[in-house]
matplotlib code that plots the C-alpha trace (Angstrom):
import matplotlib.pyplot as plt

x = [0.0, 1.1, 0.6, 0.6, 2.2, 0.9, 3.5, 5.9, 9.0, 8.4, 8.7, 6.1, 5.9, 9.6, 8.9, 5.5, 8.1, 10.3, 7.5, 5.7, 8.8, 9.9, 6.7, 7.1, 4.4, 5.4, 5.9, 5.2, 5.9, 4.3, 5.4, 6.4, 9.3, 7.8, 8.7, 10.8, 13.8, 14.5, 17.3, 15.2, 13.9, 16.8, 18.1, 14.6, 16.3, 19.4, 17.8, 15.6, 17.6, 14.4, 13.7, 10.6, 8.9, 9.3, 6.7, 7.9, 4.4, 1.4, -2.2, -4.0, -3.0, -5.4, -4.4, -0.8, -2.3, -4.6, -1.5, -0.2, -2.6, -3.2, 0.8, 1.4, -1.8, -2.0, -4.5, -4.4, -3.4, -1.9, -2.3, 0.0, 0.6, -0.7, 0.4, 0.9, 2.0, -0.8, 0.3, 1.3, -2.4, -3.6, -1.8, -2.5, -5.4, -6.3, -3.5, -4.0, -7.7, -6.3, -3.3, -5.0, -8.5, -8.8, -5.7, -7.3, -10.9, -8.4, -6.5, -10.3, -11.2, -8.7, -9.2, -12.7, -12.1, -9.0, -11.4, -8.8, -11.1, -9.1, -7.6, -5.8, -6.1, -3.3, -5.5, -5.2, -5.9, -6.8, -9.7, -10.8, -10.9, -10.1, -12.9, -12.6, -11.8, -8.7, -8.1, -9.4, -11.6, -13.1, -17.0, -15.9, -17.6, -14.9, -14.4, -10.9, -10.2, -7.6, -7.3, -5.0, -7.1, -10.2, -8.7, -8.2, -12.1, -13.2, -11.3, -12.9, -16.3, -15.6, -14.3, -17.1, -19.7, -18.1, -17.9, -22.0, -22.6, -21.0, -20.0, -17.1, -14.7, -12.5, -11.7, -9.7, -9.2, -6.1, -5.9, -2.7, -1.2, 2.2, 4.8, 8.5, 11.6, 13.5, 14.5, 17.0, 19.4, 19.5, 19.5, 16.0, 14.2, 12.6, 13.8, 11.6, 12.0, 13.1, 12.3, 11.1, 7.2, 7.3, 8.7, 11.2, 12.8, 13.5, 14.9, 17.1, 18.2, 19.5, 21.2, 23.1, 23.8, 22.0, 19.6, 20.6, 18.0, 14.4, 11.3, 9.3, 6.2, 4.5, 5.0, 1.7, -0.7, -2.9, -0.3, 2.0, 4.8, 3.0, 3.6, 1.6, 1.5, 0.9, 1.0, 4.1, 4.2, 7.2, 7.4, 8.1, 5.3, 3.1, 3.9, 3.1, -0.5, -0.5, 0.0, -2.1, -5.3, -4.6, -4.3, -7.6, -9.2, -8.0, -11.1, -13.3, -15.5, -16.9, -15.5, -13.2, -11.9, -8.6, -7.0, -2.9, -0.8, 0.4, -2.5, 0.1, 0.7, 4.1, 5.1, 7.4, 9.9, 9.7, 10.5, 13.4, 14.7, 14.6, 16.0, 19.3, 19.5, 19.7, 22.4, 24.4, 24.1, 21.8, 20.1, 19.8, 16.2, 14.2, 10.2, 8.2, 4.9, 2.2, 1.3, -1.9, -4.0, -2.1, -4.2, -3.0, -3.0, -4.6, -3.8, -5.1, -7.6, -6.2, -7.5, -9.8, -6.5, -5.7, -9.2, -10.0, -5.9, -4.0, -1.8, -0.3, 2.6, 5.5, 8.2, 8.8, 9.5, 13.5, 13.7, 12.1, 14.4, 17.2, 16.1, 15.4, 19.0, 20.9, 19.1, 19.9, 23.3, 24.9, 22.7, 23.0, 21.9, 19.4, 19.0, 21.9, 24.2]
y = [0.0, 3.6, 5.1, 8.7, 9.3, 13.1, 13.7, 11.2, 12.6, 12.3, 9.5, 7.1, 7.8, 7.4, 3.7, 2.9, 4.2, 1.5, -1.5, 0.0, -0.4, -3.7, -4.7, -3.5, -0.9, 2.8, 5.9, 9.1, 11.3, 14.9, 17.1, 20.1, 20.0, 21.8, 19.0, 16.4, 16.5, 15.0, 13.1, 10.7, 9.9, 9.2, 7.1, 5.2, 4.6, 3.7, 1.0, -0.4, -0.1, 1.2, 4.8, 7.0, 10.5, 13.7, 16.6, 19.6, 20.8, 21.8, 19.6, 23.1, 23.6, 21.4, 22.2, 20.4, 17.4, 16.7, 17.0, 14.4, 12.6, 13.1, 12.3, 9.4, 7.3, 7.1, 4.4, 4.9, 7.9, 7.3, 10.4, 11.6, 14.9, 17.0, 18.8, 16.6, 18.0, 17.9, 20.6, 22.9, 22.7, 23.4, 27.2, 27.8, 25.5, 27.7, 26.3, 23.2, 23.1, 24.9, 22.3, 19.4, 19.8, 22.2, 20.3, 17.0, 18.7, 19.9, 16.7, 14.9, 17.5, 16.9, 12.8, 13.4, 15.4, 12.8, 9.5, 8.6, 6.9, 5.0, 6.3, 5.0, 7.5, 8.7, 8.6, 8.4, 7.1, 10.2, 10.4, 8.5, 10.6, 11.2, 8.8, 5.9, 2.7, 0.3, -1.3, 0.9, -0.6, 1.0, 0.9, 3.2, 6.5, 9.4, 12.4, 13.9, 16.5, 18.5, 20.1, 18.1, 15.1, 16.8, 17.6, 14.0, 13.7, 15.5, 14.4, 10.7, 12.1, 13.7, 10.7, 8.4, 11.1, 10.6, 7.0, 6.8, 9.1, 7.7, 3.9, 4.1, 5.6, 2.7, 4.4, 3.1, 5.0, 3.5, 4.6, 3.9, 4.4, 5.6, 4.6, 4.3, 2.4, 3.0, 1.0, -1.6, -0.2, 3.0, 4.5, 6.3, 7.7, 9.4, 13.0, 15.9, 19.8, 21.5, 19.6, 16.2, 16.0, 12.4, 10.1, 7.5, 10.4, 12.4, 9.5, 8.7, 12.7, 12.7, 9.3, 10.5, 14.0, 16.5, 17.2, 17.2, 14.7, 13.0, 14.3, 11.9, 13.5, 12.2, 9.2, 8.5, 7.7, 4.6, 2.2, -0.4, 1.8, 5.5, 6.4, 6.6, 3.6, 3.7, 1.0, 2.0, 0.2, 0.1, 1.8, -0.5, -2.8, 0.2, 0.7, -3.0, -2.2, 0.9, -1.5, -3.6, -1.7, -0.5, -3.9, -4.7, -1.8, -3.2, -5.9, -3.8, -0.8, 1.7, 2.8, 0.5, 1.6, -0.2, 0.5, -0.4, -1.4, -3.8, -4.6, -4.1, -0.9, -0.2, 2.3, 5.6, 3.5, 0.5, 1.9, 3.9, 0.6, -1.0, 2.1, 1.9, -1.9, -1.2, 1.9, -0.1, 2.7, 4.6, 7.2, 10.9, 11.5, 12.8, 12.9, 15.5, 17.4, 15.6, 17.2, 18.8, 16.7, 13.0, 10.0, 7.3, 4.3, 3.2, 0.4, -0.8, -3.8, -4.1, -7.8, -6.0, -5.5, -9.5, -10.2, -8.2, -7.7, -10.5, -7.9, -8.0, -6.5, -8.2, -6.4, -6.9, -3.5, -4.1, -4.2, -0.9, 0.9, -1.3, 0.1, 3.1, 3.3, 2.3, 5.0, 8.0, 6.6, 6.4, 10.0, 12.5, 15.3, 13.4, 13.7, 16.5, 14.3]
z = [0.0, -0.3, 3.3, 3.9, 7.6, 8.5, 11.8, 10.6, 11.7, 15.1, 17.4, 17.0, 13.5, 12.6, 14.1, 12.3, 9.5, 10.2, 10.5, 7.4, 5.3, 6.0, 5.6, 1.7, 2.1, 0.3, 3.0, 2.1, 5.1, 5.9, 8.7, 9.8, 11.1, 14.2, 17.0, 14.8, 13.1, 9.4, 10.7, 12.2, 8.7, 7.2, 10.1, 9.0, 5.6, 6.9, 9.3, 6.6, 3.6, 2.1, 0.8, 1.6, 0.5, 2.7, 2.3, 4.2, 5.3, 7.7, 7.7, 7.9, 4.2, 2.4, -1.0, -0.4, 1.2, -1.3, -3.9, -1.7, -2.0, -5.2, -6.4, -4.6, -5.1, -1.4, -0.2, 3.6, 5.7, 9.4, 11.5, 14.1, 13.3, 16.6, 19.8, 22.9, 25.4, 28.7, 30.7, 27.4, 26.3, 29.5, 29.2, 25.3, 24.6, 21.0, 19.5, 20.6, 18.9, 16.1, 15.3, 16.1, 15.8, 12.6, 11.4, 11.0, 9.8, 7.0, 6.7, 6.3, 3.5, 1.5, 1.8, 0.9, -1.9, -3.3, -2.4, 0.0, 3.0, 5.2, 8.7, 11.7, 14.4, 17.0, 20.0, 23.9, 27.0, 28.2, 26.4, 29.6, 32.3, 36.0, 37.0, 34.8, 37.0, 35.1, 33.6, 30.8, 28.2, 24.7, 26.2, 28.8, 29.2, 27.9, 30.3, 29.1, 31.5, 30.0, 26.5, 24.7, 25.9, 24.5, 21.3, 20.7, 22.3, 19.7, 16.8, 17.8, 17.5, 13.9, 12.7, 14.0, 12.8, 9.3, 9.1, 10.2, 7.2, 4.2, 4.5, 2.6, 5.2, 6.8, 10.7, 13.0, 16.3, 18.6, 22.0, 23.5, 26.9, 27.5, 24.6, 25.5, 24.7, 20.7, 18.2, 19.2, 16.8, 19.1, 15.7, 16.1, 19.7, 21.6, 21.0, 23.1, 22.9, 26.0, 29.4, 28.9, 29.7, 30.3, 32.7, 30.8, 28.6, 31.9, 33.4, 30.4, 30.1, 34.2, 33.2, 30.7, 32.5, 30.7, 34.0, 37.5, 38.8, 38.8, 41.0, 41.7, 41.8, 45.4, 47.2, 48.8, 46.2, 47.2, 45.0, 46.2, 46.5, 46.8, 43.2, 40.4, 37.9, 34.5, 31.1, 29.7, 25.8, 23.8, 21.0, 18.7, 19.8, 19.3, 15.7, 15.0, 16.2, 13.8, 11.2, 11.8, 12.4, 8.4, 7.7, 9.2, 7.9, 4.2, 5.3, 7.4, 6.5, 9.5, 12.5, 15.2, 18.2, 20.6, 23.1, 22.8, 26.1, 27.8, 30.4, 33.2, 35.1, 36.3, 39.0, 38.7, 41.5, 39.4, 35.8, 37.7, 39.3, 35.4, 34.1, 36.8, 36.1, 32.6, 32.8, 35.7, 38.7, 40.6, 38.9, 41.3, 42.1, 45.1, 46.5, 45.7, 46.5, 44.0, 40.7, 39.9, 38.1, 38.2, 38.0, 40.9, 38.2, 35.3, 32.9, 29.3, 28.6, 25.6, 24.8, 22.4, 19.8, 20.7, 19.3, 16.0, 15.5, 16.8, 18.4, 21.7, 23.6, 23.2, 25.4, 29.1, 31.1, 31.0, 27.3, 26.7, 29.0, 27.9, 24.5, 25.5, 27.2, 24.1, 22.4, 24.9, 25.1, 21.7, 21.2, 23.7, 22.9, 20.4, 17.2, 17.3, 18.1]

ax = plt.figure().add_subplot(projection="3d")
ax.plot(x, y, z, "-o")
ax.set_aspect("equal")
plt.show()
């Protein structure tokens, strides 16, 4: 197939890159530029011995993806392209609606008008809410409770309002938990802007000395240890679901929804323990006052995916930071290494 990867620079994407190509499937990559770096795609080529497409560009400009679209035949689009960042959307929200919201409107205009119908969706867990009971399954009620978690809210109910009025549109909508780990290589990462937001890049930036130490955000949370737990996926088991929601989709018409994790929760004391087994030393880090708006745990049903997909997590807790080590290792300072 020829698969359009809107946001396919970035982290997940550069590894649904990877799966996609060895696969034999055709990549044509859009993206901005804004929170990725091209490097990453041609460390894709270089891992897969396999060349791609790169489009320089923005969603919001309709006319160049439908010449995408258009150029390169494309049969099915996988969307990432989008803000992430929870706290970020919490202080500028209009951009976040703006980039991901009106983004993907655009991004669905322009498949409409090119008769390209099928989608995999980058969706979330937190499209869940603060009072959601795990482990987390798809019949849940959603009650996102912070922007960037109602952006993806929203972009779920456009996509199932279009798929219940015209039949032809092939919608998948995957909402996963909390992807770490790299390619084994350690040729392609995690990369983030600034100051990490998430826990396992933080970890892996103090370990390799570009921050002074981990704060563990609270210690008294009503988990085995007093931190929060979470389903942390690897990355690379991730994109494997990608690929094979569009390969379901190639079979199924309307609109599916799954969850992708590993049905496990694992603490903030337990993935630091991994991460020090996997560098070889302790790792600085002290307790801290609880943040604003943490969940105590929650954890994926994900046997949904097992079901329709045959997909399951493959990776134990010590490969992804082992992975996740090698990548932060041999890079840095990431991709500007």
């Amino acid at each position: 197939m020829d698969v359009l990867l809107t946001g396919g620079a970035g982290y997940i994407g550069s590894h649904t890159a990877v799966v996609l190509l060895e696969a034999g499937h055709r990549v044509v990559v859009l993206d901005d530029l804004s929170n990725a770096s091209e490097e990453s795609l041609r460390r894709v080529e270089e891992i897969t011995g396999r060349s791609h497409t790169f489009v320089r560009g923005d969603m919001l400009d309709q006319a160049l993806v439908e010449r995408v679209l258009r150029e390169h035949g494309i049969d099915a689009v996988i969307h990432f392209a989008g803000k992430k960042a929870v706290g970020e959307s919490t202080r500028v929200p209009l951009d976040y609606y703006s980039t991901n919201v009106a983004g993907t409107l655009s991004l669905l205009r322009a498949m409409e008008a090119t008769d390209v119908r099928t989608i995999v969706f980058s969706s979330s867990a937190t499209v869940y809410g603060e009072l959601a009971v795990a482990p987390y399954l798809e019949k849940m009620p959603r009650d996102a409770f912070n922007p960037y978690g109602r952006t993806k809210e929203h972009i779920e109910d456009i996509l199932t309002d279009v798929g219940a009025a015209d039949d032809r549109w092939r919608i998948a909508l995957l909402r996963y938990f909390n992807p770490v780990g790299a390619h084994p290589s350690g040729r392609i990462g995690e990369d983030p802007q600034g100051i990490p937001n998430n826990l396992v890049p933080f970890i892996a930036q103090v370990a390799v000395g570009r921050r002074e130490k981990l704060v563990v955000f609270g210690d008294d949370y009503d988990t085995p240890d007093g931190t929060c737990v979470r389903d942390y996926l690897h990355v690379m088991d991730l994109a494997d679901g990608h690929v094979r929601a569009m390969d379901y989709l190639a079979d199924h018409g309307g609109v599916h929804i799954w969850n992708l994790g590993t049905g496990r929760g694992h603490s903030v004391l337990e993935v630091l323990r991994s991460f020090e087994k996997a560098v070889g030393r302790p790792i600085p880090h002290e307790v801290g006052p609880r943040r604003p708006g943490d969940i105590p745990a929650f954890w994926a049903d994900a046997s949904q995916a097992l079901t329709d997909l045959g997909w399951v997590a493959t990776k134990s807790l010590d490969e992804m930071t082992a992975d996740h080590w090698r990548w932060q290792q041999q890079n840095p300072d990431g991709f500007a290494s």
